[in-house]
C-alpha positions as CSV (number, residue, x, y, z in Angstrom):
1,X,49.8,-94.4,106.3
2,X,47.3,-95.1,109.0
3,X,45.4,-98.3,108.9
4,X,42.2,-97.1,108.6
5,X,43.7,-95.4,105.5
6,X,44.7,-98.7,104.3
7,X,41.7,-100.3,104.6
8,X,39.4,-97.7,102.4
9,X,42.8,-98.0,99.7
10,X,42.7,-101.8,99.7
11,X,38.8,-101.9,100.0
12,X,36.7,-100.7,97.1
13,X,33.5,-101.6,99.4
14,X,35.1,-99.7,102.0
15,X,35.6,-96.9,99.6
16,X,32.1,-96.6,97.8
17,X,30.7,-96.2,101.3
18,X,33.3,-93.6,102.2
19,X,32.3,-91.7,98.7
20,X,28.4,-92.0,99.6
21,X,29.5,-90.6,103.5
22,X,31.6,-87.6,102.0
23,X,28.5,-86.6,100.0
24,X,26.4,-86.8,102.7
25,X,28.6,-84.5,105.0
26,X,29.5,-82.1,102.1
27,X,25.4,-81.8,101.5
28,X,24.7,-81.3,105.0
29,X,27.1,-78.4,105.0
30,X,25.9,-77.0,101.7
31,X,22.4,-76.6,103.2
32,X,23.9,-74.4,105.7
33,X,26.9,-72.6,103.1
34,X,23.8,-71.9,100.7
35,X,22.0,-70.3,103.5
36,X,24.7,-68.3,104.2
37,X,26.1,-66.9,100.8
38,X,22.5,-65.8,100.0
39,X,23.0,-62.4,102.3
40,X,25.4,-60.9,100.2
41,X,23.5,-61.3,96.5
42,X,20.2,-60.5,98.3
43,X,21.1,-57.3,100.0
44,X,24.9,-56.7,99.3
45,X,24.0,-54.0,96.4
46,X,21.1,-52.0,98.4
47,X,23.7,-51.7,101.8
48,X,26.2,-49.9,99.2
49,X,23.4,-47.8,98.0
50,X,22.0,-47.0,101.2
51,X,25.4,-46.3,102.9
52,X,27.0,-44.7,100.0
53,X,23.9,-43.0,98.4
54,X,24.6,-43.5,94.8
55,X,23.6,-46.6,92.0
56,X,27.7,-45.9,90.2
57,X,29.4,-48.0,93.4
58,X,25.7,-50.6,93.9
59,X,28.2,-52.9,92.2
60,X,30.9,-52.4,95.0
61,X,29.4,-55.2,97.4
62,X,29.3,-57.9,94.9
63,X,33.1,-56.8,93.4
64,X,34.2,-57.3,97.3
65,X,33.4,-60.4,98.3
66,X,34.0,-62.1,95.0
67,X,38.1,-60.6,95.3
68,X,37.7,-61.7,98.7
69,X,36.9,-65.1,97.3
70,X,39.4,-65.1,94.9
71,X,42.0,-64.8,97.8
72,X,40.3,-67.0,99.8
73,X,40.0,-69.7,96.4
74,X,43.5,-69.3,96.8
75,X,44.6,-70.2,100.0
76,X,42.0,-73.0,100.6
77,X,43.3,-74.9,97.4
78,X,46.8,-75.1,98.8
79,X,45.7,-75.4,103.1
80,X,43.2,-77.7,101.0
81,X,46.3,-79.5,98.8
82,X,48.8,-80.0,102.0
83,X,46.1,-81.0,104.9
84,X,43.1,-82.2,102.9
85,X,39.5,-81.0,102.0
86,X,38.3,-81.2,106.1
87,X,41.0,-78.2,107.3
88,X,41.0,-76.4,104.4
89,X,37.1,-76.2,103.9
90,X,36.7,-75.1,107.7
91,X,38.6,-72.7,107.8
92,X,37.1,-70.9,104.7
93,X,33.8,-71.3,106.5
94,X,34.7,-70.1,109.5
95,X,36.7,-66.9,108.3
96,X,33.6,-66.0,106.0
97,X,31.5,-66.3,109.3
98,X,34.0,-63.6,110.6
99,X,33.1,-61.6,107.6
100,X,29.3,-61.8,107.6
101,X,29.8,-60.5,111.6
102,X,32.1,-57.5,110.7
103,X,29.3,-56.3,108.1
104,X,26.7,-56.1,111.1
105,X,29.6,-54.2,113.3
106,X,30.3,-51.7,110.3
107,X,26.3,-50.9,109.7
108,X,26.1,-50.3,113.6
109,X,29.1,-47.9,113.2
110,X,28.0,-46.3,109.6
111,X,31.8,-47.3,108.7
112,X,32.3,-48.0,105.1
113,X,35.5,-49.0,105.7
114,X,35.1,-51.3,108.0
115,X,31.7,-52.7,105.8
116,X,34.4,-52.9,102.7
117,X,36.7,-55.0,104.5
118,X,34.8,-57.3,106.2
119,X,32.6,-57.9,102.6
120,X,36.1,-58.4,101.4
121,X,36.4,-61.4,104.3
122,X,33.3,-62.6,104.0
123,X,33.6,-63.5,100.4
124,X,35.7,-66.3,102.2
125,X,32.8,-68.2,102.5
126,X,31.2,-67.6,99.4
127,X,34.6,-69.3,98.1
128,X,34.6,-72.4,100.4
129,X,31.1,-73.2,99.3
130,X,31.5,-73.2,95.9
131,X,35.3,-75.4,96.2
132,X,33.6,-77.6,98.7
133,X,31.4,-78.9,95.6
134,X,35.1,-80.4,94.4
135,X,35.2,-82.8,97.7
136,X,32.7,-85.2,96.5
137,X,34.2,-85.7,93.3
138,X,37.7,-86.7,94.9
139,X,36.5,-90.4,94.9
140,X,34.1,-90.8,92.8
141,X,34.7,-92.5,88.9
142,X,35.0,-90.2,85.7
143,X,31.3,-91.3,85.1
144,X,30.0,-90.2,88.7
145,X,31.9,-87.1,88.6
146,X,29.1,-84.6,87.5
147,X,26.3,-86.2,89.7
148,X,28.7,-86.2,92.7
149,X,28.9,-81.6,92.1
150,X,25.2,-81.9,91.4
151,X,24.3,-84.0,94.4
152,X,25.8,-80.9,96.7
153,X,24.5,-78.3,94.8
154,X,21.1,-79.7,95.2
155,X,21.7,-79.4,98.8
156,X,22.6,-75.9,98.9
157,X,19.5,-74.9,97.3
158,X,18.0,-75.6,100.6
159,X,19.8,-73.0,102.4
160,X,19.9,-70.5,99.6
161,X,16.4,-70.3,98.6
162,X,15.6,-69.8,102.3
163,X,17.6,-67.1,103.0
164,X,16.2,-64.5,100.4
165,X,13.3,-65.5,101.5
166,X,14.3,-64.4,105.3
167,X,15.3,-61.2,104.2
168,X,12.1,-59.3,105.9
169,X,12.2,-61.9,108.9
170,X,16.0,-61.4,109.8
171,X,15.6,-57.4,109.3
172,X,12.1,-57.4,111.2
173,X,14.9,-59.7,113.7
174,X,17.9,-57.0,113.4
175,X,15.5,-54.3,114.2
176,X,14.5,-55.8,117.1
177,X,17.8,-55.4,119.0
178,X,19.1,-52.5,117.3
179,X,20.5,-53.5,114.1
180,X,19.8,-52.1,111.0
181,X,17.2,-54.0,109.0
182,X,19.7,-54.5,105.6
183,X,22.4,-56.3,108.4
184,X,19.9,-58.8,109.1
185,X,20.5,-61.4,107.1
186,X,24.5,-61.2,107.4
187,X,23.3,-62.8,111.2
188,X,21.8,-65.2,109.2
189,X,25.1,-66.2,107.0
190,X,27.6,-65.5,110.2
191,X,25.4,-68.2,112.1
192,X,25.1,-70.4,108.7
193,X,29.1,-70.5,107.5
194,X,30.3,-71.1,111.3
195,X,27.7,-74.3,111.8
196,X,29.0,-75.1,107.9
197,X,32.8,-75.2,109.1
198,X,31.9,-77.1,112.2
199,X,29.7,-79.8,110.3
200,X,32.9,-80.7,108.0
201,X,35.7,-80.2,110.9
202,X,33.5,-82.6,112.8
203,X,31.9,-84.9,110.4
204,X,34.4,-85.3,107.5
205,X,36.6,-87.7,108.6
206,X,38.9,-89.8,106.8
207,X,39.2,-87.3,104.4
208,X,38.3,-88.1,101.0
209,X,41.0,-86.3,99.0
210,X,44.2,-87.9,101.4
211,X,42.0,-91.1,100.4
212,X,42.3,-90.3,96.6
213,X,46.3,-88.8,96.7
214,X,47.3,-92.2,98.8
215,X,45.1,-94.1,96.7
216,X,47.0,-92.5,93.1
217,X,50.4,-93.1,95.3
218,X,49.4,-96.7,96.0
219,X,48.6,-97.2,92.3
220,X,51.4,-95.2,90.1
221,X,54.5,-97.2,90.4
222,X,56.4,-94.9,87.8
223,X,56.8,-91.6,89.1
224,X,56.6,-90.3,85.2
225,X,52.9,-90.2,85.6
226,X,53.2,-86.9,87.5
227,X,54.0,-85.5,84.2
228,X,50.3,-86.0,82.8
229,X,48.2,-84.8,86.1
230,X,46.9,-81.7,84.1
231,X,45.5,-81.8,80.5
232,X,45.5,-78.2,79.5
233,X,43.4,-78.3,76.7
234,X,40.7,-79.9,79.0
235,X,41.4,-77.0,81.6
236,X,41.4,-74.1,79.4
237,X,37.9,-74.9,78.1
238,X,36.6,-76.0,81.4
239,X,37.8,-72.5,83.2
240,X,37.0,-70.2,80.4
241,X,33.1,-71.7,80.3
242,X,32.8,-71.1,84.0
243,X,34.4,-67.8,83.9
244,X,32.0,-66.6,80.9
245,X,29.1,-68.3,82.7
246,X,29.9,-66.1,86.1
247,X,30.6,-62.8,84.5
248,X,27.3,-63.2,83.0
249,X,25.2,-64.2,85.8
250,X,27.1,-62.2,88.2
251,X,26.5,-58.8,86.5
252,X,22.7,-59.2,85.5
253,X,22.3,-60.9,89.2
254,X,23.4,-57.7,91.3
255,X,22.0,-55.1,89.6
256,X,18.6,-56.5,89.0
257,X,17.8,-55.4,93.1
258,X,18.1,-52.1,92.4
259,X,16.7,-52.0,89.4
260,X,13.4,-53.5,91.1
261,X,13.7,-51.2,93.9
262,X,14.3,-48.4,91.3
263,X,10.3,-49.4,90.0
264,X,8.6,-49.4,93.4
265,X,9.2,-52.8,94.4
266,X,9.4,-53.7,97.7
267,X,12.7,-56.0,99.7
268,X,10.2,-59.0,99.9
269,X,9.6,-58.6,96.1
270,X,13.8,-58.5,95.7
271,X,13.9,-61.3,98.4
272,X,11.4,-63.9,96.2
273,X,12.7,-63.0,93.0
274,X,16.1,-63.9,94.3
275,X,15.0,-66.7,95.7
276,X,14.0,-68.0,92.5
277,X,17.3,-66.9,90.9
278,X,19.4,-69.2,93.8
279,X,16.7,-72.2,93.5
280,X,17.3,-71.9,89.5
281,X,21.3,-71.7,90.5
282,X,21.3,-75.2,92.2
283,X,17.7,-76.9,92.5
284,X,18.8,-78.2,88.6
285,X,21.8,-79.6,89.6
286,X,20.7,-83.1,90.4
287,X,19.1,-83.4,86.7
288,X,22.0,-81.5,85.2
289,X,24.9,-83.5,86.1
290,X,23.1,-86.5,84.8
291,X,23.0,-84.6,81.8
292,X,26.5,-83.8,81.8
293,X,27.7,-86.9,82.3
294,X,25.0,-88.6,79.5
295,X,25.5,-86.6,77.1
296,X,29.1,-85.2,77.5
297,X,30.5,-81.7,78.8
298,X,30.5,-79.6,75.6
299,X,26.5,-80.4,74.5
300,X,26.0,-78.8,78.5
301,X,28.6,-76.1,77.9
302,X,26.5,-74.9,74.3
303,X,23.1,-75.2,76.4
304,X,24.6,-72.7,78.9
305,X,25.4,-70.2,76.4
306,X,22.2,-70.6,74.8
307,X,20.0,-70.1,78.4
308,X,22.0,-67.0,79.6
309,X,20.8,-65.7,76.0
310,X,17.4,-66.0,76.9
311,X,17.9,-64.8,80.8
312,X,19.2,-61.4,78.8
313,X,16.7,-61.0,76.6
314,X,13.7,-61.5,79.0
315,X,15.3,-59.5,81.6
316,X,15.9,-56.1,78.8
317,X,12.5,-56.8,77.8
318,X,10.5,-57.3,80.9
319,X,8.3,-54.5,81.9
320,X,9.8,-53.4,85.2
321,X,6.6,-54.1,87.0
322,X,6.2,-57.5,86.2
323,X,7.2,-59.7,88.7
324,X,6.3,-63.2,86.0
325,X,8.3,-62.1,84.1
326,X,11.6,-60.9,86.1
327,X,11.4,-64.2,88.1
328,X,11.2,-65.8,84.7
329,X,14.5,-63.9,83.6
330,X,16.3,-64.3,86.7
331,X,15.5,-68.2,86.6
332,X,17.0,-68.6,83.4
333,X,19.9,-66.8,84.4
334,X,20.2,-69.2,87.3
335,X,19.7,-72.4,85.2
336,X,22.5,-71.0,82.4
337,X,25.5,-70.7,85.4
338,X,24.4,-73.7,86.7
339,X,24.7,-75.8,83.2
340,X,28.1,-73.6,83.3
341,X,29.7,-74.4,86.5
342,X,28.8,-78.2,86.5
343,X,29.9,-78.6,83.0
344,X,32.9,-77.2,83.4
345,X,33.8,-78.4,86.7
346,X,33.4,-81.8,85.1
347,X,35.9,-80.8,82.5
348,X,38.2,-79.4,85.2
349,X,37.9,-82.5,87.1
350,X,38.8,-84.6,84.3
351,X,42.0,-82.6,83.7
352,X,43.6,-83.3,86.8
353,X,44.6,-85.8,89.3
354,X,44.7,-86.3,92.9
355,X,48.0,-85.0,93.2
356,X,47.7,-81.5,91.8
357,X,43.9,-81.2,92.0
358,X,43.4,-78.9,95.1
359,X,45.4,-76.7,94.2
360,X,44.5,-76.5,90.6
361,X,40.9,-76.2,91.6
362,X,41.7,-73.8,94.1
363,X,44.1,-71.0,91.3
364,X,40.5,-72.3,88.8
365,X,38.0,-70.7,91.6
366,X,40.6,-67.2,92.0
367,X,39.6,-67.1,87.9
368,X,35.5,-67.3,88.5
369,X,35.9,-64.7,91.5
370,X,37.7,-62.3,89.8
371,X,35.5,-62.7,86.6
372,X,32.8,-62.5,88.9
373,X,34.2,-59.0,90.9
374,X,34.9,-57.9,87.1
375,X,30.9,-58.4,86.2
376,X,29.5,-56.9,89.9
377,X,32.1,-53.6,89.6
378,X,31.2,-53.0,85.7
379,X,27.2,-53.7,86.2
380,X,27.0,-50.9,88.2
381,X,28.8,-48.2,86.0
382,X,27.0,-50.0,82.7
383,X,23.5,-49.3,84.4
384,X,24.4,-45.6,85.8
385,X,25.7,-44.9,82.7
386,X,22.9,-46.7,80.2
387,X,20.3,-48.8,81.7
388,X,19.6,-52.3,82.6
389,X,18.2,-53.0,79.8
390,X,21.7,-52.5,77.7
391,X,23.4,-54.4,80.4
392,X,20.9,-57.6,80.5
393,X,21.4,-57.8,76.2
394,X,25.1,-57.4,76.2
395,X,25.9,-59.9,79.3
396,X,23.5,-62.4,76.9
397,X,25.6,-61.7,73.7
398,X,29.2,-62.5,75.9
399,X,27.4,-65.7,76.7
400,X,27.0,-67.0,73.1
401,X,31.2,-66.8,73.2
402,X,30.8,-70.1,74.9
403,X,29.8,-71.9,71.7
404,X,32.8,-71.2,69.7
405,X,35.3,-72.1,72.9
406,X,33.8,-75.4,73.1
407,X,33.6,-76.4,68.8
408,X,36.9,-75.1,68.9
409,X,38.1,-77.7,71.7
410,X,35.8,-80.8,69.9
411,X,38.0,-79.6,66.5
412,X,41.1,-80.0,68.3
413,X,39.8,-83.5,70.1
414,X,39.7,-84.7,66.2
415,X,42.8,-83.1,65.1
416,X,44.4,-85.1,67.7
417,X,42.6,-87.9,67.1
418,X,43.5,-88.6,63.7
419,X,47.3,-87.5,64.4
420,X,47.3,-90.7,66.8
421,X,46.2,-92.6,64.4
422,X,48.2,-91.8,61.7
C-alpha cells in the first residue's frame, strides 16, 4: 500500500475530497462519452436501412452494439475488478473509439461486414459509459449513492443532446471530404470516446475503487465478511428493473427513426426528437437520484413502470406528423429508463461490496446489453410485421411487470423482517 493510499484510508477529509474529484473527472468524461454514444441511436437504424435496403434488419445496428456491449460490460468489470476503474474505463473508451472509426471505413467500402463488426466494437463504448456511472459511487455513503450516478448522468446529457443535434452538421462535415453523410456523426463519437478514455487515464488518479477495496481490507478484520458482499435478493430486483426498463426503451427508441422517416420527416426532425429522448434519458438525473435516495428505490422503481406506460401510449397514438407529440412520447420514454437505471443501480450498489463490486456490476451491465440487443433485434421484425403502433403499446404493457417485481421484494423485506424478530 502506497502512502498516498494510506493517507485517503486514514483520512475521511482526505477522502471526501477524493469522492468530490472522482465525480468531477467521471462528469468531465461523461460529457464527452454522451457525445459519443449518441451516433449510434441517432443514425444506427437508417445506415442498416440504407445499406441493406429493408425495415426487417433496421433493428440490426442497435442489436450490434448492445452484444458488443455486453462483451465489453464483461471484460471491463473484471480489467475494472483487478486494476481499478482508471484502466478498465480507458480501455473501453478507447476500443469503442476503434469502433465508431471502422463504421466510417465500412460505409466508404459499402461493406456490411466490416459495418457489422465494427458496430459490434463500438458498442464498447456505449458500455464503458454506462459502468463508468458505477465509479462515483465507489466512495461515496449508502445515502450519496444515487446522487453520486445522477451527478454523471447529468453530465452526459451535455454530450448526448448535442450530438443528435450535430447530425446534419457532421454529415454536411462527412460530405465534405468524401464520407457518406449517415458516417458523420460516428467521426463525432470516434473523436468523443478516445478524448473520454484519455480524460480518465490522465485525470483519475488515485483511483477511487483501490481506495474503497483497501479501505473494506483496512476495516474487515474477520475474513467471514466476504461471505455477505452480495445480497441477492437486493440484486435480483435491482437487475431485473433495469433490464425491463432497457428492453422497453431500447425497442420503442430505435425504431421510432424510421418510423418518422417512414412519414416524411426529415434527419434534422429524427436528430431533435432524439435529442429530446437523450436530454429526457439523463438531464433528470440530478433530481432523480435525490428522489431515489428520499424516498427509497422501490417508490422510483413503480414510477418507472408507470412513465414507460405513458411513453407507449403517446407514441401508438401520436399522429405520425406531429412532431409535439413524438417528442413528448420519446421524452417520457427517456425519463422512465432513467427512473429505471438509477433506481436500480442504487439497489445494485447496495447489494455489493468493494471486493466483488466491479465485477458484479460488470456480469449486471452484460444483462441490460443483451436485453437491450433482444429489444433493438425484435423492434424491427414487430414493426415489419405489425406496425409501430402495436410495438409502442406492448413495450408499455412489459413495463407495468416492474410493479409486481418490486411489491414482491417489499413482501419479502417483511417476511424477513418479522422472522428476525421472532
Amino acid at each position: 500500500m502506497s502512502q498516498n493510499d494510506e493517507w485517503y484510508i486514514h483520512s475521511p477529509q482526505a477522502r471526501k475530497k477524493l469522492y468530490k474529484r472522482v465525480l468531477i473527472v467521471v462528469s468531465l468524461s461523461q460529457i464527452f462519452g454522451g457525445a459519443g454514444l449518441a451516433a449510434g441511436i441517432t443514425v444506427g437504424a437508417l445506415l442498416a436501412q440504407q445499406m441493406l435496403g429493408t425495415d426487417a434488419l433496421a433493428g440490426v445496428p442497435t442489436a450490434l452494439f448492445t452484444i458488443g456491449s455486453a462483451l465489453a460490460a464483461f471484460v471491463v468489470g473484471k480489467v475494472s475488478q483487478r486494476y481499478g476503474r482508471r484502466i478498465g474505463l480507458t480501455a473501453g473508451f478507447l476500443t469503442g473509439g476503434l469502433g465508431a472509426v471502422g463504421v466510417v471505413m465500412a460505409t466508404l467500402a459499402n461493406s456490411v461486414a466490416l459495418l457489422f463488426l465494427s458496430l459490434f466494437i463500438y458498442g464498447a463504448g456505449t458500455a464503458t459509459n454506462l459502468q463508468a456511472r458505477y465509479a462515483g459511487t465507489d466512495l461515496a455513503t449508502k445515502k450519496q449513492r444515487a446522487t453520486a450516478v445522477s451527478i454523471t448522468m447529468v453530465m452526459t446529457t451535455f454530450g448526448a443532446v448535442a450530438g443528435p443535434n450535430l447530425v446534419d452538421v457532421m454529415g454536411a462535415f462527412a460530405l465534405s471530404i468524401g464520407v457518406p453523410a449517415l458516417s458523420g456523426p460516428f467521426l463525432l463519437s470516434a473523436t468523443a470516446f478516445i478524448v473520454a478514455g484519455l480524460i480518465l487515464f490522465i485525470m483519475l488518479r488515485p483511483d477511487p475503487l483501490t481506495i474503497a477495496q483497501k479501505l473494506q481490507q483496512q476495516e474487515t478484520e474477520q475474513p467471514t465478511t466476504s461471505n455477505r458482499t452480495v445480497n441477492k435478493r437486493a440484486l435480483t430486483v435491482g437487475v431485473t428493473v433495469m433490464v425491463l426498463t432497457q428492453i422497453v426503451m431500447v425497442a420503442i427508441m430505435t425504431m421510432t427513426p424510421v418510423h418518422m422517416i417512414h412519414h416524411g420527416h426529415h434527419l434534422g426532425d429524427v436528430g431533435l426528437v432524439i435529442a429530446f429522448h437523450v436530454g429526457a434519458m439523463y438531464l433528470p438525473s440530478l433530481f432523480t437520484g435525490v428522489l431515489v435516495d428520499k424516498l427509497g428505490r422501490t417508490a422510483m422503481s413503480i414510477a418507472s413502470g408507470v412513465t414507460l406506460l405513458l411513453a407507449g401510449l403517446v407514441a401508438a397514438l401520436a399522429p405520425a406528423d406531429s412532431m409535439t407529440l413524438l417528442i413528448v412520447a420519446l421524452s417520457l420514454l427517456g425519463l422512465g429508463w432513467n427512473f429505471g437505471l438509477i433506481s436500480g443501480t442504487a439497489q445494485i450498489v447496495d447489494a455489493t461490496e468493494p471486493s466483488t463490486r466491479a465485477k458484479v456490476q460488470g456480469n449486471v451491465d452484460v444483462l441490460i446489453a443483451l436485453s437491450g440487443a433482444s429489444g433493438g433485434v425484435l423492434s424491427g421484425m414487430v414493426v415489419a410485421h405489425s406496425s409501430y403502433a402495436f410495438l409502442s403499446v406492448a413495450g408499455g404493457l412489459l413495463s407495468l411487470l416492474l410493479i409486481p417485481v418490486v411489491i414482491w421484494s417489499r413482501s419479502e423485506k417483511r417476511v424477513e423482517n418479522v422472522s428476525m424478530k421472532g
